[in-house]
C-alpha positions in Angstrom: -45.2 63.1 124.8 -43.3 66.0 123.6 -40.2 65.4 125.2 -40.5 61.5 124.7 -40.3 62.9 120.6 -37.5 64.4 121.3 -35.7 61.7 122.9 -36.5 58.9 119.7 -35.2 62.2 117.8 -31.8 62.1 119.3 -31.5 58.4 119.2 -32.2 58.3 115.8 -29.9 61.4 115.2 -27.4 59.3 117.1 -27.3 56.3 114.9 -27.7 57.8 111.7 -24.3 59.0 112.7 -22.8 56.0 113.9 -24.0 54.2 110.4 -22.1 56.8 108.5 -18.8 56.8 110.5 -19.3 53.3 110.3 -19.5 53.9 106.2 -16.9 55.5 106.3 -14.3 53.4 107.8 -15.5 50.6 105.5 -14.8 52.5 102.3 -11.5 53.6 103.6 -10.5 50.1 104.5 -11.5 48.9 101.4 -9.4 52.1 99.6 -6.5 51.1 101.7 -7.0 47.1 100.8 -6.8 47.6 97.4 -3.9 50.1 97.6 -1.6 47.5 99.6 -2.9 44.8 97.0 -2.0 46.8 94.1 1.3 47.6 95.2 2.1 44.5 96.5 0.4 41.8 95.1 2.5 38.2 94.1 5.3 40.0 93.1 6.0 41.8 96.7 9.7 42.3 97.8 10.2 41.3 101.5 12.2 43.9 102.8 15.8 42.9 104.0 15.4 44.0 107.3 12.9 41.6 108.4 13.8 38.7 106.1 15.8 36.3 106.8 18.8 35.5 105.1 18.3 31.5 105.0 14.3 31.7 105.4 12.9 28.0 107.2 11.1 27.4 103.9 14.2 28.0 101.6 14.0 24.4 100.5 11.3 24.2 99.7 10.8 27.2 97.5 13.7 26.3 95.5 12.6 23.1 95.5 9.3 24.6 93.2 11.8 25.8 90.9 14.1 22.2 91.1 13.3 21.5 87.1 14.1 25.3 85.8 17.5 25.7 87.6 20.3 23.8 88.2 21.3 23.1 92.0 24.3 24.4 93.9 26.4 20.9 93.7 29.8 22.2 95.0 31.4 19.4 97.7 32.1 21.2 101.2 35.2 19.1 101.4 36.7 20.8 98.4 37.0 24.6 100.0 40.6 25.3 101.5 41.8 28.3 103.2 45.7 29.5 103.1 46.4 32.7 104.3 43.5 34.0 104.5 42.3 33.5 101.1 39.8 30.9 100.7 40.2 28.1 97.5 38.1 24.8 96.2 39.2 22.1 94.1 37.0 18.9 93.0 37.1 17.3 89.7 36.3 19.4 86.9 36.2 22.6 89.0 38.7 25.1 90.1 38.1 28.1 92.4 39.7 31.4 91.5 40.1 33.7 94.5 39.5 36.9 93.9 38.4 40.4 95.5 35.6 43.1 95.0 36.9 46.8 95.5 35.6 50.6 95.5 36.5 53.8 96.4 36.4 52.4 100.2 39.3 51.0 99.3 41.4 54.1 98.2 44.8 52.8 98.0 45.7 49.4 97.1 49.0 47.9 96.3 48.4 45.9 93.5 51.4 43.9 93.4 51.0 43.0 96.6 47.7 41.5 95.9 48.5 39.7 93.0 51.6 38.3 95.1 49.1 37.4 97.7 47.6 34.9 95.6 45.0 37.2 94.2 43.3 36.2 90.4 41.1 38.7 89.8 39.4 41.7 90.6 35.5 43.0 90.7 35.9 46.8 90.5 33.5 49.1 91.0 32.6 51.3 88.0 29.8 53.7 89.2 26.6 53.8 91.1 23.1 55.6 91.0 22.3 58.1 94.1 19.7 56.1 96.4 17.9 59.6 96.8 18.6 61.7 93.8 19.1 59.4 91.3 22.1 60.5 89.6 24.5 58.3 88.0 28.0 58.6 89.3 31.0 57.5 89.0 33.1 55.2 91.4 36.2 57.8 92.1 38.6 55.2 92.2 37.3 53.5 89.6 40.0 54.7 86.7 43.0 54.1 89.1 41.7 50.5 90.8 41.1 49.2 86.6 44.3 50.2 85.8 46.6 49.2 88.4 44.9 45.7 88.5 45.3 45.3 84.8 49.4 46.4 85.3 49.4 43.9 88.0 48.3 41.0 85.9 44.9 40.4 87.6 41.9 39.6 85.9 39.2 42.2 86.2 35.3 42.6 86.0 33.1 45.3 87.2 30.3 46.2 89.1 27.5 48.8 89.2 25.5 49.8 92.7 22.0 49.9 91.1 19.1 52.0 92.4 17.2 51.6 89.1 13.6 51.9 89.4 12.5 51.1 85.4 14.1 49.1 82.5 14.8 51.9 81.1 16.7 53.3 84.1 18.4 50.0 84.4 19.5 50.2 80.7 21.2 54.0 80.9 22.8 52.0 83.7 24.7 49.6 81.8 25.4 51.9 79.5 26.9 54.0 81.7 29.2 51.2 82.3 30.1 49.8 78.9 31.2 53.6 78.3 34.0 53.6 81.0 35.3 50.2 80.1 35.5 50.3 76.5 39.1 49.9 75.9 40.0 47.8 78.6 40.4 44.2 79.0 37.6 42.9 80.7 37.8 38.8 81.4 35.2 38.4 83.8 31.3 39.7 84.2 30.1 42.8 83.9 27.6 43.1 87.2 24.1 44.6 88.2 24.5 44.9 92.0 20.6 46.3 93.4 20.7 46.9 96.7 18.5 48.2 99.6 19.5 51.3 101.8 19.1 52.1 104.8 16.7 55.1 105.2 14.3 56.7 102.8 15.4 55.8 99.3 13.5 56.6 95.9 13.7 52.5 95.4 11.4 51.8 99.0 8.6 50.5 96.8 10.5 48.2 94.6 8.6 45.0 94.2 10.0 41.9 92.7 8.4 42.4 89.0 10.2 45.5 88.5 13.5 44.4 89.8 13.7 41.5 87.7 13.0 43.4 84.9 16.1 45.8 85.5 18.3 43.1 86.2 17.1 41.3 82.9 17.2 44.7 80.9 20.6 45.4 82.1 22.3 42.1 81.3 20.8 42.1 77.8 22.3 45.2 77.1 25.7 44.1 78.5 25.6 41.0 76.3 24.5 42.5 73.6 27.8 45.0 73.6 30.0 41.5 73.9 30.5 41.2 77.4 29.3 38.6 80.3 26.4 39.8 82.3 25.6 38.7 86.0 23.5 39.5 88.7 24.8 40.1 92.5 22.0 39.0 95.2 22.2 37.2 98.8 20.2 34.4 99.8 17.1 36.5 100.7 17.5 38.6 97.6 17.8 34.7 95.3 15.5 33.3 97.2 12.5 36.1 97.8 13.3 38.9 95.7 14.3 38.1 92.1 12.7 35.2 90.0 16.2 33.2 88.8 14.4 31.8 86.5 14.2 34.4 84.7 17.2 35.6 85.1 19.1 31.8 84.8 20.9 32.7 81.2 23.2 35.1 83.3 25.7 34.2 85.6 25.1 34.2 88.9 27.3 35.9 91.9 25.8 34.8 95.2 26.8 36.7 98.9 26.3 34.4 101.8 28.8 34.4 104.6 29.7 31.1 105.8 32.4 28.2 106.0 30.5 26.9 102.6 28.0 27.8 100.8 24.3 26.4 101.5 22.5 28.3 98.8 19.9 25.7 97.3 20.5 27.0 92.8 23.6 26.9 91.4 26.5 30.0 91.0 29.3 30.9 89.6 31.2 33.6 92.4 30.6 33.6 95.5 31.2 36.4 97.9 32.3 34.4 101.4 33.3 37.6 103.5 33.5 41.2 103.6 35.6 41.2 106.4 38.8 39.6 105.0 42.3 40.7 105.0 45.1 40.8 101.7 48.3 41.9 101.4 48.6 45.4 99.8 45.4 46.3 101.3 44.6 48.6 104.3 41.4 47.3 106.1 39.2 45.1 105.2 37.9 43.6 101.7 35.4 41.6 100.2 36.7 38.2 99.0 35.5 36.2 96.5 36.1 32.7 94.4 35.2 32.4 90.7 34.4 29.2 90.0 36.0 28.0 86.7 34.9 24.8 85.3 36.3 22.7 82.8 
């Protein structure tokens, strides 16, 4: 009898310890449930590594937004290529070809891209650190502005974004507006958030937050005077910022193709970073502005 005690003794030891393990791992599934759903939520980004550039369901999304934004309308018989540089021409609508540039592009004749057939210019001002979070600035910035200005190109600018707040996003632009005031800027001024590569102080942006720098940063550019746009791919227009809140600024899409299949409307489009121009050693981003009238 004694030892038959003992025995219900163990076995009751025994699952009083499986019941709390099992306690355990409840609770810490439900601690780790709500941390993913607090941090993600609706407003999750979808990392670019794993989304695809043209998701399956693109139409479809944009489709849910169909009445808030205009749709991308341009005619693929109207894009031309000579030389290398890429043009369109329909009624009403001109495209302006035109390149991005930064210090990775240290030296650049700027004759010869203007006597390439070049318009205009996106220049780099500056970007925030992806790890420290220190505004710098681009160091070819003052040289690039200038010698496309001599050359008789229209310029606009660009900042590489890590902002994490509004308020980061603002001392952003006007980080910007400080280093152009004085020159002629004709086209937008541009909030360019990126991902990196690697472990970055922006890995848990969401798509809340991002919008809200985007929007914070444009206001402030407009409200100094200038045109404020946002720079995003497809998976970035489509999956990471709501346009719709973001559809009073211009809009400067990347996709890399023949023609463009994004499903909202824009005004620049970035068809390559691989292309070639006169004056230029390497490659370079090419772009065409879309001028209406």
């Amino acid at each position: 009898m004694k030892r038959k005690k003992r025995g219900n003794r163990i076995l009751t030891l025994i699952l009083a310890l499986c019941g709390v393990v099992l306690v355990l791992a409840v609770a810490l599934g439900v601690v780790n449930a709500w941390k993913t759903l607090s941090h993600y939520g609706e407003n999750t980004t979808i990392r670019s590594e794993t989304a695809d550039p043209a998701p399956e369901n693109a139409a479809d999304q944009a489709q849910e937004q169909e009445n808030a934004l205009s749709q991308n309308t341009y005619d693929p018989s109207g894009f031309y290529e000579e030389n290398g540089i890429r043009y369109y021409k329909e009624a009403g609508i001109t495209g302006v070809p035109g390149i991005d540039v930064s210090a990775f592009q240290p030296e650049i004749d700027w004759q010869a891209v203007k006597d390439a057939g070049i318009e205009f210019a996106m220049i780099r001002v500056g970007y925030r650190g992806y790890s420290t979070g220190k505004l710098d600035l681009d160091s070819c910035f003052l040289s690039h502005i200038q010698g496309a200005l001599d050359a008789g190109l229209g310029v606009g600018v660009y900042f590489f974004s890590q902002a994490l707040t509004p308020e980061e996003a603002i001392e952003e632009a006007n980080f910007v507006l400080t280093w152009i005031e004085g020159y002629d800027i004709t086209y937008p001024v541009v909030f360019d958030w990126e991902e990196v590569d690697g472990q970055a102080r922006t890995d848990e942006m969401n798509m809340l937050m991002l919008t809200s720098c985007a929007q914070a940063f444009c206001e402030t550019v407009e409200a100094s005077g200038y045109e404020a746009a946002i720079y995003f791919n497809q998976a970035y227009g489509y999956q990471q910022l709501n346009l719709v809140s973001l559809q009073d600024y211009t809009f400067w899409l990347a996709e890399y193709s023949d023609t463009p299949t994004f499903y909202h409307d824009f005004q620049m489009w970035q068809y390559t970073n691989q292309g070639t121009v006169p004056g230029i050693e390497g490659s370079v981003d090419l772009n065409i502005w879309f001028e209406k009238f």
